[in-house]
N, C-alpha and C positions, 0 to 999 in steps of 0.2 A: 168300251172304256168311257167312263165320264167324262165332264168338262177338269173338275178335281183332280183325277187322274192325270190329265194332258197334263195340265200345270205343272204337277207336280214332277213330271216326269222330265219339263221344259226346264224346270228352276237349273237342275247342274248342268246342263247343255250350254243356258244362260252365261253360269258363272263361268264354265270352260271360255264360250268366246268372249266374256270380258275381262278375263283372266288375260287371254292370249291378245286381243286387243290391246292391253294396257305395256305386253312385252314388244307388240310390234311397233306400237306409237310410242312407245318411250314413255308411258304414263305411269311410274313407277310408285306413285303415292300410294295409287290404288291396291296395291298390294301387299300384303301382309308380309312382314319379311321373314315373321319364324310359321309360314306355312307357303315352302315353298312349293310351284305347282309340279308335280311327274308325270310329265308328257309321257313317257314312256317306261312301260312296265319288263321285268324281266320275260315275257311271253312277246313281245312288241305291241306295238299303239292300239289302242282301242279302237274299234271302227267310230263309234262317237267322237272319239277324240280326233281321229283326222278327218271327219265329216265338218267338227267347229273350227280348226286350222282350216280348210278348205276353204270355208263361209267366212271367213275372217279376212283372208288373201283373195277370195274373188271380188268382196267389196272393197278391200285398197286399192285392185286394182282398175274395177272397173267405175272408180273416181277419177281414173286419169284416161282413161278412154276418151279418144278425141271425138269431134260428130262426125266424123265419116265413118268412124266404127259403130258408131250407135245406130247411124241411118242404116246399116248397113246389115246390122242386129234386127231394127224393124222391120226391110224387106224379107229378110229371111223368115220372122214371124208369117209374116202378112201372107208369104208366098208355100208355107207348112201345107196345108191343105191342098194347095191346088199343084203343087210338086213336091210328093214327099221325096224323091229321089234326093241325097242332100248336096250331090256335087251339081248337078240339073240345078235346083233352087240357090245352091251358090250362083252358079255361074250369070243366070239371070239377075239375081239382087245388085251384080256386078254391072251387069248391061242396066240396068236403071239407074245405077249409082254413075256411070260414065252420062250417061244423057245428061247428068245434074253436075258434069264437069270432074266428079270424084275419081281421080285414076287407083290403078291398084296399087300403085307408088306410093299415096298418099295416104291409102290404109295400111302398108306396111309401116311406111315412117311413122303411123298413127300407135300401130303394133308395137314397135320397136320402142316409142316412149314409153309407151304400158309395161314391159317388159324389163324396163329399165327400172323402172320403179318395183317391178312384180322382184326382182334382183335386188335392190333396196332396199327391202322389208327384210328379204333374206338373209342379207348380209346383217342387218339392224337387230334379228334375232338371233341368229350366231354370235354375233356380240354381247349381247345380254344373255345369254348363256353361258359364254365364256367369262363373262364377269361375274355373275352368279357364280359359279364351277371352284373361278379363282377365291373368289370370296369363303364359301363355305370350307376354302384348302385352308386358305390364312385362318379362316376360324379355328379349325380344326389343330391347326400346327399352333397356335394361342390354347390352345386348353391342354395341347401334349404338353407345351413347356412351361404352362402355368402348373400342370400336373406333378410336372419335373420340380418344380421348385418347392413347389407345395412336399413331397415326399423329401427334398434333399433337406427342409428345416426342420420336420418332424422326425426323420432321422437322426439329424445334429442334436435337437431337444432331447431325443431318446439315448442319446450318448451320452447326454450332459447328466440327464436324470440317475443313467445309468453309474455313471461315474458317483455320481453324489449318493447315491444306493451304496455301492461298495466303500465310499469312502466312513460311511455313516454305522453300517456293519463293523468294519473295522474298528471305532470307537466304541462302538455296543461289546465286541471282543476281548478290546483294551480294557474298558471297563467292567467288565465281566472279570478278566484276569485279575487285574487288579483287586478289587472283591474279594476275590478268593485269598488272595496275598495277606492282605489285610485281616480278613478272619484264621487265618492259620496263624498269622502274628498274634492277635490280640488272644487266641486257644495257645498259646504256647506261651505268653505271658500270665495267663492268667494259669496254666500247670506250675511256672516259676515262683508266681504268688502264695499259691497253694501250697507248694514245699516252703516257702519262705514260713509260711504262716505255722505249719508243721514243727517246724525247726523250732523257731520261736516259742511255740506253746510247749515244746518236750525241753527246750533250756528254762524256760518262766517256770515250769512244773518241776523239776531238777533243781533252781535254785531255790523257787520257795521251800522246798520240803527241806532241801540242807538248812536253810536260815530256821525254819520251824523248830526243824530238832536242834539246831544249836538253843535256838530259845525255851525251849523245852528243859534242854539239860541243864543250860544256868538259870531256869528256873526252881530248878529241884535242890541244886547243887545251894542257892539261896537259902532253904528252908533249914 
């Protein structure tokens, strides 16, 4: 594998622990809020991902490591080689840590802050996941009932349009009927005309030709 390679393969491990850094210290800036991080997959945690939690929580912790645990870290170093047995190289790092006054008291109580804090972060991430958790609910319950609202006007709209649909037909109907009304009147007035007219031109034809022949006859009747 290259140097490229490493890198690139370091870059999400990276982001993981500063991802999880920023949840465990509360550094909340640094986080994207619409890409939130998923610790956890439906199969469970990725070995990488709890190798950067791990490297995350052992340097919180071992920030509050007091120096009798440190010294006490070193002799254990120092003493690897020449007693790999590990309760043996404990037990000695101990007898040189007492010659320098250190009891195993003091590294507990040492332990016990560590611990306290190591429970700290704990409890510090469970809450910011429970806030996160809650968070994305409230979102979630905000876009049902914005959802809800949204559907319940455009329904109402679609009643109202709808109403005004049928009320508008209805006019288109009226007026249609009407139409028809009107033409079957003005067809049955204008059959009444037409006998009128009938009528008239068979009496105008009837009187003129009686007037004609009356004039006719005293005209004759003159001569």
């Amino acid at each position: 594998m290259t140097g490229n390679d490493q890198a690139a393969g370091a870059r999400p491990k990276r982001r993981l622990l500063n991802s999880i850094r920023d949840v465990l210290f509360e550094n909340a800036a640094h986080v994207p809020e619409q890409t939130p991080i998923n610790l956890l997959s439906d199969a469970g945690p990725a070995a990488s991902d709890v190798d950067a939690a791990r490297a995350v929580l052992r340097a919180a912790i071992e920030a509050q490591l007091g120096p009798g645990i440190r010294e006490f870290s070193l002799q254990n170093e120092a003493l690897s080689d020449a007693l790999p047995d590990i309760a043996t190289r404990r037990n000695a790092a101990l007898r040189v840590l007492a010659l320098k006054g250190t009891t195993r008291e003091h590294l507990c109580a040492e332990l016990a802050t560590a611990l306290g804090t190591l429970t700290a972060q704990g409890d510090a991430f469970a809450r910011k996941l429970d806030e996160k958790r809650t968070s994305l609910a409230q979102g979630e319950q905000s876009e049902d009932q914005h959802f809800r609202d949204t559907t319940q006007l455009a329904e109402a709209a679609i009643a109202r349009l709808q109403t005004e649909l049928d009320t508008q037909r209805a006019l288109i109907i009226e007026a249609d009927s009407q139409r028809e009304q009107q033409h079957a009147a003005h067809a049955a007035t204008l059959a009444e005309l037409s006998l009128r007219e009938q009528a008239f031109q068979r009496a105008f034809q009837e009187v003129e030709a009686e007037y004609r022949t009356l004039q006719t006859q005293l005209s004759r009747e003159s001569l």
